[in-house]
NUBATOR-498814 format. One record per residue (C-alpha): x, y, z; residue in one letter. Coordinates in steps of 0.25 Angstrom, whole numbers, plus 5000, padded with zeros to 4 digits. Layout:
BEGIN
XYZA/...
This chain:
BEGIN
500050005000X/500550154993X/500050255004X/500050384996X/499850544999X/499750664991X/500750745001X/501750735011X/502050805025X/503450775030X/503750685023X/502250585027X/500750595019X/499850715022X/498950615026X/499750545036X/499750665044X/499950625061X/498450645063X/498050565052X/499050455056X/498650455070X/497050455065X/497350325058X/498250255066X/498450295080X/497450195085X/497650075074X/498249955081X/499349935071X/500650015072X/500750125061X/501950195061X/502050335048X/503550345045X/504350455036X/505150435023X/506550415032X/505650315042X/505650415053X/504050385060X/503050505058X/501850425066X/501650295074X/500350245081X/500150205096X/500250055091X/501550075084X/502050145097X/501750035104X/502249915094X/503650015096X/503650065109X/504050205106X/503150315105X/502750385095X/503750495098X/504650395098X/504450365083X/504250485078X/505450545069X/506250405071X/506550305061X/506050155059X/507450095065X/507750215075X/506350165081X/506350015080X/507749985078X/507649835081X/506749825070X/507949795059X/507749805044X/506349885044X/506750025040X/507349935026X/505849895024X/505450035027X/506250095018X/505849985006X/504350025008X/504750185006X/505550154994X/504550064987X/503150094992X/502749954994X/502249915007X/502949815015X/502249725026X/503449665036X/503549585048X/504449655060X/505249575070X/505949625082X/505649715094X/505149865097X/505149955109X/503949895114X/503949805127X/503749665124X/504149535127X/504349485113X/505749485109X/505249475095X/504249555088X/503649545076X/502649665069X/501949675054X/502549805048X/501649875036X/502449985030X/501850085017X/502350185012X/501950345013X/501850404998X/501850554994X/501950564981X/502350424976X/503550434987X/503650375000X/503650475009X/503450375023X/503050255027X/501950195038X/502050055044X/501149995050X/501549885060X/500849775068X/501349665078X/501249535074X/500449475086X/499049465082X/499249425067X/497649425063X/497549565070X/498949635066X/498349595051X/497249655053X/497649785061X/498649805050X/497649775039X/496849875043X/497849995045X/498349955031X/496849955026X/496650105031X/498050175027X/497750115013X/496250175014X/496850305016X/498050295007X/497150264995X/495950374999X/496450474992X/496450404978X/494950344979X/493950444986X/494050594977X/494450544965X/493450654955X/492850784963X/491450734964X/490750714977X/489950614977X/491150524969X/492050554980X/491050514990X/490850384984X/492250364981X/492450374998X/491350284999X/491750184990X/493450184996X/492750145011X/491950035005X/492349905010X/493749955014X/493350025026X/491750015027X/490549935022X/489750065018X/490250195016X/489450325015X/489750465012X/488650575015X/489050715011X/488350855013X/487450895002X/488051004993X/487951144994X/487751174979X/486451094973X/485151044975X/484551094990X/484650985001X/483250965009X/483751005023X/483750895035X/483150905048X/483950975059X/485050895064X/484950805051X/486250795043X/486050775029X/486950725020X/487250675005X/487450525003X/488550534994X/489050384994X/488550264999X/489550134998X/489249995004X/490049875003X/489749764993X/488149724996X/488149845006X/488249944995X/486949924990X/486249895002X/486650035008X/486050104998X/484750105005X/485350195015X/485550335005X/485950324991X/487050414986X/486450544985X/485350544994X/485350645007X/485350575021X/484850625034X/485850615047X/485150615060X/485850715071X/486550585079X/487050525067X/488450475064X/488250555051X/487850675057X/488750655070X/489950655061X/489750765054X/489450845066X/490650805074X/491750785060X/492150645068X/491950495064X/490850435067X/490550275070X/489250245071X/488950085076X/487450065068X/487049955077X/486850095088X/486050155077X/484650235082X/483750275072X/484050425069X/485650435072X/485950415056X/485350415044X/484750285045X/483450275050X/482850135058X/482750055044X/484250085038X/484750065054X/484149915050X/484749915038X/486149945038X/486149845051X/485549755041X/486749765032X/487649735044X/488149895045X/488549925059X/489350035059X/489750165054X/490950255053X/490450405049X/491650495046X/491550665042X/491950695030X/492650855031X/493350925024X/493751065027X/493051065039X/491851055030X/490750925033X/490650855019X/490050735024X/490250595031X/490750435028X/490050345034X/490750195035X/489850095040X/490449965042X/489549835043X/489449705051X/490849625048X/491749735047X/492549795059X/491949915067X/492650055065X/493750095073X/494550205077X/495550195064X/494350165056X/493850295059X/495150355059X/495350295043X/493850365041X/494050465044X/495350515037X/494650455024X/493550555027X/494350665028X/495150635015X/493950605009X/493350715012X/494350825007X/493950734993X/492350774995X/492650914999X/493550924986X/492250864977X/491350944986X/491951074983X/492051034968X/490550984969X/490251124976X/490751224964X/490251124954X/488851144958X/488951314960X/489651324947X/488551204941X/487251274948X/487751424942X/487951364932X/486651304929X/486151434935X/486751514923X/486151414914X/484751434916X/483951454905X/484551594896X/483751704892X/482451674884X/482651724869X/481651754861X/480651654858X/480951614843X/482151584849X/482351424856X/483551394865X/483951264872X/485151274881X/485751154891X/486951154900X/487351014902X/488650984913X/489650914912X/489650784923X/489550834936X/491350814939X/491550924929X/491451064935X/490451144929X/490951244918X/490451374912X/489651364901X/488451434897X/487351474889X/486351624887X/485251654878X/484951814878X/483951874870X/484251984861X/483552114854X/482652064842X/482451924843X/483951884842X/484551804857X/486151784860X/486551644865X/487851624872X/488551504874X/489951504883X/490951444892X/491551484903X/492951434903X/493251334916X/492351264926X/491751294940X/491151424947X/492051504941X/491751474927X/490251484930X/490251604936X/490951664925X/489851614915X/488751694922X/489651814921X/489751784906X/488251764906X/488051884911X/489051964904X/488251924889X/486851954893X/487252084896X/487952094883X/487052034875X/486052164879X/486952244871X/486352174858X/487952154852X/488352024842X/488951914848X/490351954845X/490152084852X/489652024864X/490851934866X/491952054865X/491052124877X/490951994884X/492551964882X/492852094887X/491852104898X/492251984902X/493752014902X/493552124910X/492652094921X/493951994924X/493251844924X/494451764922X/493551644913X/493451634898X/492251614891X/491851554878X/490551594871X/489651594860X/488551694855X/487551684846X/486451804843X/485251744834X/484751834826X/483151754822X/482951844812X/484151844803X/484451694805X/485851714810X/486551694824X/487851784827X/488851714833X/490051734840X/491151654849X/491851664861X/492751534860X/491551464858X/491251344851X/490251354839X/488951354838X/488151254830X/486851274822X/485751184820X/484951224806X/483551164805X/483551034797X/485051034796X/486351004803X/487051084811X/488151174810X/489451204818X/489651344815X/491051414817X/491051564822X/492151654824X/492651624839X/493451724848X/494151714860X/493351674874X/492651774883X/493451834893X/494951824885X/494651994881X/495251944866X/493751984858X/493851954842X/492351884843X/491551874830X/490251864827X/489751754815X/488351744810X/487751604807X/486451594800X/485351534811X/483851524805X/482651464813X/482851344819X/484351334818X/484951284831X/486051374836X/486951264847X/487951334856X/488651244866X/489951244875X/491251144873X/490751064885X/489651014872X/490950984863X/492150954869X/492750814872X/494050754875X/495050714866X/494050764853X/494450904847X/493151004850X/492951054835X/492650894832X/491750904845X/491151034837X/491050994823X/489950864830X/488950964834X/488750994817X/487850844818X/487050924827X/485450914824X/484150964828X/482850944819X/482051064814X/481051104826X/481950984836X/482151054851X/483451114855X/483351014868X/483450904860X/484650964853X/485350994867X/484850864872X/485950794864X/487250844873X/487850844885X/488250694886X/489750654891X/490150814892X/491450834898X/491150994900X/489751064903X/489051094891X/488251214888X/487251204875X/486351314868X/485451284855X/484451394850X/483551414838X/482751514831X/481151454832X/480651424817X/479451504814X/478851614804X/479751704799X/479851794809X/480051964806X/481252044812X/480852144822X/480852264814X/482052374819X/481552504827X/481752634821X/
């Protein structure tokens, strides 16, 4: 077994630090001893000083042989173990400090190496007398079993930034290693869909993961599916733990109906399935309640004890930093997503010869939310002006600085000016207000009555027209810089659009794919169709499968009818 740490403090693993160390070991029976690159001891646990003799001051700072230096040839193997990293399990003859009247003794030595990096940094033994061979076993099995739990932590639970993967990834580690069922509640979030409120002195949390061991795992499910919200009485071990940030065990065959979540008929059941006892730790990060894991162990398998809880509880806090990560992440996902979607609503209406069908479609729910958008304003005589833009990067940022785009067009598309116009105000306003993010965009101006749309681009793609009864076509307009650069140069192109020719406008999120070059990813909306009088939904209906980005979608169409008279110019 390869113990491995991100960093080192003095030469030991950050997470070998003399709290943890004495949290995990103080009170096992075996002797652990934590010793540096040059094997000077850095820790030893009341067993280990009493295997030696000495105290722990009497360790501390000293080497292997300066220690024990009866036991010969030792510091070689030590040595081996630093320089290769492989394990090494060995049989110790000889005496110690320790009054006895053996005049030979005899130990089981476990020693693993200490990694920072892929370099041995230290070493930790773990050491037994051989006296009762079933019981040694066993004691050492068990400290071996929980420095491996922890070693290996780090590289199964937090593998993507989700919370609910996370949580499930916790659950599925404890299961059957260290528990027959494992449960994860978690607050509610703060951004979302409102939460009903509980009763006074009720705790209500978030089933996040649910894990039982082989036939347990489906039989548990009858006490909350992931997802669902469960009630904690005020006397729960739940709700205990929370309130006091400590470990909780909770022996179920003292249950009382009201001191959990589980009213008479669950206490039945889970004693029907032979669970007796439960182990509820906090989950904290940053001082900050996230949660709790429950560990419930069932008939069979040993009761928890004090390095049980010790194990759990480091495995929590580790595990916690994880959910706070994926918590945080969660938490600007969902502000930038609901402003966002607030942004979105429905645009302006234009006038009504005019249809419009717009759709915003995210990306899955692991990619942060970016910044496109999409407007509809209505002009002077019957024309309307659509936009369609990114906002360059992902998060709150980027959606903030779309609704200070927004805002910026509607008040310049007052000013009744062609689209390239528009866009050198919009550059230079944008440039000089100071927001740091580039845009793309694309504006069309409509004109019903001559039969033409006025286009001009931002570093936008190009739009795509629909004729009725034909195909579609990809038409390429002058393109200038993006928003925000202060550069100009934008153009203007005028692309005939009759009744009932379909104008598509779309982000990159609708195009781009991995490892395919974007004008190919282009060229395919030309097999675009719609038949005359089809709806525009049905046409928008057709995307938004296997996107990689958020995708942002705009088609509109002049309504057939009589021929319909310009307004006549005032005077």
């Amino acid at each position: 077994m390869l113990l491995q740490a991100d960093t080192c403090d003095d030469g030991m693993p950050s997470f070998f630090d003399p709290k943890t160390v004495a949290a995990l070991f103080d009170g096992n029976p075996a002797a652990v001893a934590v010793l540096d690159h040059d094997l000077r001891y850095t820790y030893v646990n009341p067993a280990l000083e009493r295997l030696n003799g000495l105290s722990a001051a009497s360790h501390i700072g000293r080497t292997f042989s300066q220690v024990l230096p009866g036991l010969h040839g030792q510091a070689s193997a030590l040595r081996d173990v630093l320089a290769d990293g492989e394990p090494r399990e060995v049989t110790i003859s000889g005496r110690t400090w320790a009054p006895t009247e053996e005049e030979q003794q005899l130990w089981r030595a476990t020693y693993h190496r200490l990694d920072v990096a892929g370099e041995g940094c230290g070493l930790m033994a773990i050491i037994v007398e051989i006296t009762d061979i079933a019981r040694q076993r066993e004691e050492l099995e068990q400290a071996r079993g929980h420095v491996a739990l922890l070693s290996t932590a780090a590289v199964r639970i937090g593998t993507t930034l989700d919370m609910d993967t996370t949580c499930r990834e916790l659950a599925d580690f404890v299961v059957p290693d260290f528990a027959d069922v494992a449960v994860v509640d978690v607050f509610p979030a703060e951004v979302g869909h409102a939460v009903r409120r509980p009763a006074p002195g009720v705790v209500r949390l978030r089933r996040a993961a649910l894990r039982g061991d082989g036939e347990l795992d489906e039989q548990v499910q009858r006490f909350g599916h992931p997802g669902e919200y469960v009630d904690f009485a005020a006397d729960s071990a739940v709700t205990r733990c929370l309130a006091d940030n400590e470990p909780v065990v909770d022996d179920w065959e003292n249950h009382k109906r009201g001191r959990s979540a589980l009213n008479a008929d669950r206490i039945a059941a889970s004693r029907a399935l032979g669970l007796r006892q439960a182990l509820v730790v906090p989950l904290t990060a940053r001082s900050r309640p996230l949660g709790t894991l429950s560990l419930v162990r069932a008939e069979g398998s040993p009761a928890f004890g004090d390095q049980d809880v010790a194990v759990a509880r480091e495995l929590a806090v580790r595990a916690a930093v994880d959910l706070d990560h994926a918590r945080r992440y969660d938490h600007e996902h969902s502000i930038a997503r609901e402003l966002q979607r607030s942004l979105l609503s429905e645009p302006w209406g234009p006038h009504p010869h005019v249809e419009i069908a717009t759709r915003y479609l995210p990306a899955d729910e692991g990619v942060l939310v970016g910044g496109d958008w999409f407007d509809v304003v209505p002009l002077q005589d019957g024309r309307h002006l659509k936009a369609m833009g990114d906002v360059m990067g992902h998060g709150v940022e980027a959606a903030v600085a779309m609704s200070q785009y927004r805002s910026l067009l509607r008040l310049l598309a007052g000013e009744d000016l062609p689209p390239h116009r528009i866009l050198e105000q919009l550059d230079t306003m944008v440039e000089r207000s100071g927001l740091d993010r580039a845009a793309t965009c694309l504006l069309a101006v409509v004109d019903r009555f001559g039969g033409v749309c006025e286009v001009a681009s931002a570093g936008h793609l190009p739009p795509v027209f629909i004729d009725p009864g034909a195909g579609a076509r990809v038409v390429p307009v002058p393109v200038g810089p993006p928003l925000g650069t202060g550069f100009g140069g934008y153009r203007t192109a005028s692309v005939p659009c009759g009744p009932g020719t379909v104008l598509f406008m779309y982000t990159d999120g609708l195009v781009e794919r991995r490892g395919e070059d974007i004008d190919a990813s282009v060229r395919r909306l030309a097999s675009l169709t719609l038949p005359p009088g089809g709806r525009l939904e049905d046409l928008l209906d057709r995307f938004g499968e296997d996107a990689e980005d958020d995708i942002a979608v705009l088609a509109s169409r002049i309504r057939e009818g009589p021929p319909v008279v310009p307004p006549t110019p005032a005077e």
